[in-house]
C-alpha positions in Angstrom: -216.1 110.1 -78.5 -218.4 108.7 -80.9 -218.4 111.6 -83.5 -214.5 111.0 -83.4 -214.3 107.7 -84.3 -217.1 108.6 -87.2 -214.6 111.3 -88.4 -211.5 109.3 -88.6 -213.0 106.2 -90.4 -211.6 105.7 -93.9 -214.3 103.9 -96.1 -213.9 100.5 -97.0 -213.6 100.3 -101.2 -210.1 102.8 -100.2 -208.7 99.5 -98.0 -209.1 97.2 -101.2 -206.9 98.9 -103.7 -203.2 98.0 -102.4 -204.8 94.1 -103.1 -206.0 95.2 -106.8 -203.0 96.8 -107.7 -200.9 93.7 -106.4 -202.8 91.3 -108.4 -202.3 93.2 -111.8 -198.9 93.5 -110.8 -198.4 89.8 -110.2 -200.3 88.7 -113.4 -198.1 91.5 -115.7 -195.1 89.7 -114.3 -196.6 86.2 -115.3 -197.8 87.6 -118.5 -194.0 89.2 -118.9 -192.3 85.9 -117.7 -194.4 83.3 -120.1 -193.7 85.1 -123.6 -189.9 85.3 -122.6 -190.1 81.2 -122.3 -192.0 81.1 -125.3 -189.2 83.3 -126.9 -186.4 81.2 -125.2 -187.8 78.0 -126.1 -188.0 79.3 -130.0 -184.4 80.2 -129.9 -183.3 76.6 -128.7 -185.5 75.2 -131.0 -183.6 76.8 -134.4 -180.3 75.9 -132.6 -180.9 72.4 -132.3 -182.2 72.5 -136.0 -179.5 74.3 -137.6 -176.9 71.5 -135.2 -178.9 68.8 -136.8 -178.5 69.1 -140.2 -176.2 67.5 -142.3 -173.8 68.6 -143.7 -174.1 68.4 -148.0 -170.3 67.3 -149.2 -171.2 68.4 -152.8 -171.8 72.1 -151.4 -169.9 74.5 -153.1 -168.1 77.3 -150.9 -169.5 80.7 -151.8 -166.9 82.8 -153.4 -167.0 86.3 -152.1 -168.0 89.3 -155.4 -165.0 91.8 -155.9 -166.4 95.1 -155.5 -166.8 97.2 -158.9 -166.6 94.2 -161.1 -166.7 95.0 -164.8 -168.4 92.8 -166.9 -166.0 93.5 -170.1 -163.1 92.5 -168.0 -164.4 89.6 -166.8 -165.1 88.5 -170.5 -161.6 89.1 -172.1 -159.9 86.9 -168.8 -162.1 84.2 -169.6 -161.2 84.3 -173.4 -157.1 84.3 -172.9 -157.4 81.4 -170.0 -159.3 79.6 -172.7 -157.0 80.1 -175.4 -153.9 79.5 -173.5 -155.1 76.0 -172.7 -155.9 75.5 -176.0 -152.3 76.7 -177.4 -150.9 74.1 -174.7 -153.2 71.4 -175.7 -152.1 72.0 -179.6 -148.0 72.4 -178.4 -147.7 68.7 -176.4 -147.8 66.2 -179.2 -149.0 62.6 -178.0 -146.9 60.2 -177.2 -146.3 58.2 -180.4 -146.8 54.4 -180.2 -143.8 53.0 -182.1 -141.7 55.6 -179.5 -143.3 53.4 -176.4 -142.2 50.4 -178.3 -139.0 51.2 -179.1 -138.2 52.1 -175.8 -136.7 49.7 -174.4 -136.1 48.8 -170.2 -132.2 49.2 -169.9 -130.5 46.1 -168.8 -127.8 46.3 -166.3 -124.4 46.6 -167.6 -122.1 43.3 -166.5 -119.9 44.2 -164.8 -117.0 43.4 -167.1 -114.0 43.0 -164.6 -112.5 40.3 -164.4 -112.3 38.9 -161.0 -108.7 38.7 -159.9 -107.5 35.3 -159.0 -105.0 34.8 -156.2 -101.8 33.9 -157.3 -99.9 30.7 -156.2 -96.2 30.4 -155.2 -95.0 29.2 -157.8 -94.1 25.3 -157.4 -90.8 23.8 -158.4 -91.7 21.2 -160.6 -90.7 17.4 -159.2 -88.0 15.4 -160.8 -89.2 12.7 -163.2 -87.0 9.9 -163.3 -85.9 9.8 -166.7 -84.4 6.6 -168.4 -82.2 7.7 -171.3 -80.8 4.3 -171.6 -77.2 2.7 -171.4 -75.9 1.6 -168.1 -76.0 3.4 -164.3 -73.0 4.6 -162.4 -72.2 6.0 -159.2 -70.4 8.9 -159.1 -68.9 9.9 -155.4 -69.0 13.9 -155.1 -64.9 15.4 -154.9 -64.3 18.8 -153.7 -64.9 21.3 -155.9 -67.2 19.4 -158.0 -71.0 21.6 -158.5 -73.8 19.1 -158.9 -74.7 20.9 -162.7 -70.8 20.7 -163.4 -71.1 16.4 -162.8 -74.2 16.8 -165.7 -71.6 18.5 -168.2 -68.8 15.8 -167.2 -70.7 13.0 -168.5 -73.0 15.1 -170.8 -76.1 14.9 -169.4 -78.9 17.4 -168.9 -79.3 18.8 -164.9 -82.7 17.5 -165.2 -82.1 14.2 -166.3 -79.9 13.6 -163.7 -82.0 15.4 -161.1 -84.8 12.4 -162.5 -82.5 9.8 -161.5 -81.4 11.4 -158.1 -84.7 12.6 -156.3 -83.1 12.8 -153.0 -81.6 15.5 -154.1 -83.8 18.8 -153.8 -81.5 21.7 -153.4 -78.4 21.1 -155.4 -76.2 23.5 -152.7 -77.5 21.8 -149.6 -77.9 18.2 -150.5 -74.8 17.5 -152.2 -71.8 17.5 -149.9 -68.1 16.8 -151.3 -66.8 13.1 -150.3 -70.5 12.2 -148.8 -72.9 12.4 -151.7 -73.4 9.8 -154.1 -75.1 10.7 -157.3 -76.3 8.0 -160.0 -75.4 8.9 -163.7 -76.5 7.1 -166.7 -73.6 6.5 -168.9 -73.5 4.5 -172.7 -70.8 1.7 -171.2 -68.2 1.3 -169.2 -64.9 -0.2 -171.5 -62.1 -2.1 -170.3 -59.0 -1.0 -172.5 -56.9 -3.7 -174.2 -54.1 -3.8 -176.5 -54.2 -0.8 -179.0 -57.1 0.9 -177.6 -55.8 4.6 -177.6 -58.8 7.5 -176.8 -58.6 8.2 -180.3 -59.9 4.4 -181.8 -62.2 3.6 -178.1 -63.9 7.6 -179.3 -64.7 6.4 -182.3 -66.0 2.7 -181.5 -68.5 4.8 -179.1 -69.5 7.8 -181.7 -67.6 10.1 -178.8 -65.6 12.8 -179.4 -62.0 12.5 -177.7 -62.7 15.5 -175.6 -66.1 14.2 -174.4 -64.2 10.9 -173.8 -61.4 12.7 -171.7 -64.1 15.2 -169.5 -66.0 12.1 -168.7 -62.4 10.0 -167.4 -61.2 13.3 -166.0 -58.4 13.3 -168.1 -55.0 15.9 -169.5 -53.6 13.9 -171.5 -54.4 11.5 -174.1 -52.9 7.9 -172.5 -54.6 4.5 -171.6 -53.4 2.1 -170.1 -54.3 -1.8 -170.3 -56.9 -3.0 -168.2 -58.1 0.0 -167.4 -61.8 1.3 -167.5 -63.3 4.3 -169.2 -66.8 5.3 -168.9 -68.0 6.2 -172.0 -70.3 9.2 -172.3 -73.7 9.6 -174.5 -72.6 12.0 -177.6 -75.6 13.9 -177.1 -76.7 14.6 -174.0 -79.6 13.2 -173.0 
């Protein structure tokens, strides 16, 4: 039994390796895991730098290089853009001063219409009494007798008579045969006596005999005594 147990006893330095070989595996992965968080911790660093700076407003934007650029070419465009502007410079002529002054802010045009006016009825005019003198009469309307045909009978004008009557408005309504009574102005009123014939009472009166015979609405040339004959102006009045 005892020279078994000899025989089958491992030695002790081959019972330490699997510990050895665990600890340099466990301080590669240390070694392994520290530079990554150095490397990690470098990267975060640049990002928050390049986050931080500001941005420069004045920068100029980088203008990418066209491939197989000649130098020649580039010349001769800069030359023509140059002289073009300097042909447009020379072709716009300045604006001359006594042009600006001259010039001159438009006033509005008036408006030149005339503004209609609304149009009135036309009014008929009121009669005036009119005093053409001599003596007043009233003259009863007759049938058949026109209120303009009365102012020729004892030769006065419509509107003279239309002055001395201003009841009346409307000569075809107002004046009514036997109920209208329309004052006349007349130059007298005569009584005949002996020898007064139309022909000699005309004459005293400046009357023609036909004016004295309208106005007495008479045919025939007779008086008789005592009667009366209105005598009529010899113009009318």
């Amino acid at each position: 039994m005892s020279e078994n147990e000899n025989r089958n006893r491992r030695p002790d330095e081959a019972s330490k390796l699997p510990y050895i070989s665990l600890l340099v595996l466990v301080a590669m992965i240390a070694g392994l895991l520290y530079v990554g968080y150095e490397y990690i911790a470098d990267d975060a660093a640049d990002v928050d730098q390049l986050l931080n700076t500001p941005v420069d407003p004045n920068a100029r934007e980088l203008q990418p290089v066209p491939e197989n650029t000649d130098p020649a070419a580039v010349a001769s465009t800069e030359q023509t853009e140059n002289a073009d502007v300097a042909i447009d410079d020379k072709s716009t002529p300045a604006p001359a001063a006594d042009e600006e002054l001259a010039t001159a802010t438009p006033r509005p045009e008036e408006d030149e219409t005339p503004k209609k006016t609304e149009e009135k009825p036309a009014e008929k005019p009121k009669p005036v009494a009119v005093d053409p003198g001599g003596i007043e009469i009233t003259h009863v309307v007759q049938a058949g007798e026109t209120f303009y045909g009365i102012a020729n009978r004892y030769n006065v004008r419509g509107t003279t008579l239309k002055g001395t009557n201003p009841n009346i408005q409307d000569e075809s309504k107002d004046v009514k045969s036997g109920v209208t009574k329309i004052k006349i102005r007349v130059q007298a009123i005569h009584t005949v006596g002996p020898g007064d014939i139309l022909r000699v009472v005309a004459a005293k009166y400046g009357v023609t005999v036909e004016q004295l015979m309208a106005a007495n609405k008479k045919t025939q040339n007779i008086t008789a005594r005592g009667e009366k004959l209105v005598i009529p102006f010899p113009e009318k009045k």
